[in-house]
C-alpha positions as CSV (number, residue, x, y, z in Angstrom):
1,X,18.0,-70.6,-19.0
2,X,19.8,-67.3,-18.6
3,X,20.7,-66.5,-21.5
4,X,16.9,-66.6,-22.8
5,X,16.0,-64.3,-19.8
6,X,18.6,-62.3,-20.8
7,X,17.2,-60.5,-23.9
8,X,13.9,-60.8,-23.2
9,X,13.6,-58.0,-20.9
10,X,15.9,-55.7,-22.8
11,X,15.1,-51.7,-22.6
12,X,14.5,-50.3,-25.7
13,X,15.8,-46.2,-26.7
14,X,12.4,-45.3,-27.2
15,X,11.5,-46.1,-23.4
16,X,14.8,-44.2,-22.5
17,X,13.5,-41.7,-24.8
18,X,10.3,-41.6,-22.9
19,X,11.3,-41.6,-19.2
20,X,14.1,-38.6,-20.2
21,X,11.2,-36.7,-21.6
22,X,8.8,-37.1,-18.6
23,X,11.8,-36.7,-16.2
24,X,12.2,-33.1,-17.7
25,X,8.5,-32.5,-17.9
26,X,8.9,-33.0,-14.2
27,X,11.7,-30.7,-13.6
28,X,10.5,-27.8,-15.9
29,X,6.9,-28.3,-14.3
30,X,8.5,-28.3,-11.1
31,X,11.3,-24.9,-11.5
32,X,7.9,-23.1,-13.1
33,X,6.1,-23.5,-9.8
34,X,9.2,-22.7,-7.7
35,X,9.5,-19.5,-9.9
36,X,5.8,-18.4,-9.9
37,X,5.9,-18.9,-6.2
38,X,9.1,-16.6,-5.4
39,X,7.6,-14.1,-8.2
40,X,4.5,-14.0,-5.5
41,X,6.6,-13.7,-2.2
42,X,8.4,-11.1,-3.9
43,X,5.6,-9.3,-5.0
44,X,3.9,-9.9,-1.1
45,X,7.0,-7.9,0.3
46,X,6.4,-5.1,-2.1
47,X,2.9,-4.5,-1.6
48,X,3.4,-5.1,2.3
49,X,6.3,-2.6,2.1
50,X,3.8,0.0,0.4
51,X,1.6,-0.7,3.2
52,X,3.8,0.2,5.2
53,X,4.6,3.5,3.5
54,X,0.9,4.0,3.2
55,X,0.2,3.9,7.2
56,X,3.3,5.9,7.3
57,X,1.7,8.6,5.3
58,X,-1.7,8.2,7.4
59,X,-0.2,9.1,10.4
60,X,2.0,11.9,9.2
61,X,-1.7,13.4,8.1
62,X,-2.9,13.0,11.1
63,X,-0.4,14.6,12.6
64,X,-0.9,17.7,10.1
65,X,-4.6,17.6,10.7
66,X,-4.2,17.8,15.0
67,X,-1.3,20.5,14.2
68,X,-3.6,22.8,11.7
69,X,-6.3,22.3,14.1
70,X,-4.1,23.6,16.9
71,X,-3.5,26.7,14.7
72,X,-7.3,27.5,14.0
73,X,-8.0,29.0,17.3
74,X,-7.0,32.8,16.7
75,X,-4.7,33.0,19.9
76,X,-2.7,30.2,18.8
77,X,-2.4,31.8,15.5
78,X,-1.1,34.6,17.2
79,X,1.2,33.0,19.5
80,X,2.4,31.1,16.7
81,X,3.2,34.4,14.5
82,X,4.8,36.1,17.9
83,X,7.0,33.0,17.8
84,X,7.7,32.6,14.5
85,X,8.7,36.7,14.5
86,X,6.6,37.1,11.6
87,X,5.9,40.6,9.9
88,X,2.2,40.5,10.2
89,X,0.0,42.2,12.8
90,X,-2.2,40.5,15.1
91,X,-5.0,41.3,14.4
92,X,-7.8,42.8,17.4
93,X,-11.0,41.8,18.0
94,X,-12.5,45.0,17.8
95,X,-11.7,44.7,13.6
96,X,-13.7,41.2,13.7
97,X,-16.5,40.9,11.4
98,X,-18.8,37.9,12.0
99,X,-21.3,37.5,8.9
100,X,-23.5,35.3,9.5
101,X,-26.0,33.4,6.8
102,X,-29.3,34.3,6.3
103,X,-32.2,32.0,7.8
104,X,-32.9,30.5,4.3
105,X,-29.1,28.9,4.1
106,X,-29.1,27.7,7.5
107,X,-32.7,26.2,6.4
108,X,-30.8,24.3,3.3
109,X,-28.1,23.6,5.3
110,X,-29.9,22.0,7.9
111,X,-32.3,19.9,5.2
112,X,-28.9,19.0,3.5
113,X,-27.3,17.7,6.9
């Protein structure tokens, strides 16, 4: 009885064929996802390391913005050239000149705010 059991159930190479090519179906399908999915972790640190480099930049402005303010006041500005030993004179506040805008600008002005 064994020996007609024994062929019976026989593997053929087309099986073996089969199972080989699903196998690496399975591995390629497999390393694809593993390599798409490092390609977007890498691509995460980037962007994250950009965002990084953009708050960076937002606080430096800042920074620039609360120093130029500092310097609009006219004694500051002339502090800052007395400290800086620069060449030009301070200037007096009998020299100042305030122009100010006619009525009909402020009007527009005031329409536009």
């Amino acid at each position: 009885m064994e020996k007609r059991n024994r062929y019976r159930n026989r593997v053929r190479p087309i099986t073996i064929c089969r199972l080989v090519v699903a196998g690496l179906l399975l591995l390629a399908t497999g390393a694809g996802f593993v390599l798409v999915r490092n390609e977007h972790v890498i691509f995460g640190y980037e962007i994250r390391g950009l965002e990084d480099q953009v708050a960076e930049l937002d606080l430096e402005i800042e920074m620039l913005e609360l120093r130029i303010a500092g310097v609009k006041g006219r004694q500051e500005l002339s502090r800052r050239l007395r400290w800086v030993k620069s060449d030009l004179s301070e200037i007096e506040m009998s020299q100042v000149i305030e122009v100010k805008a006619p009525a009909e600008i402020s009007e527009v002005r005031a329409n536009l705010d």
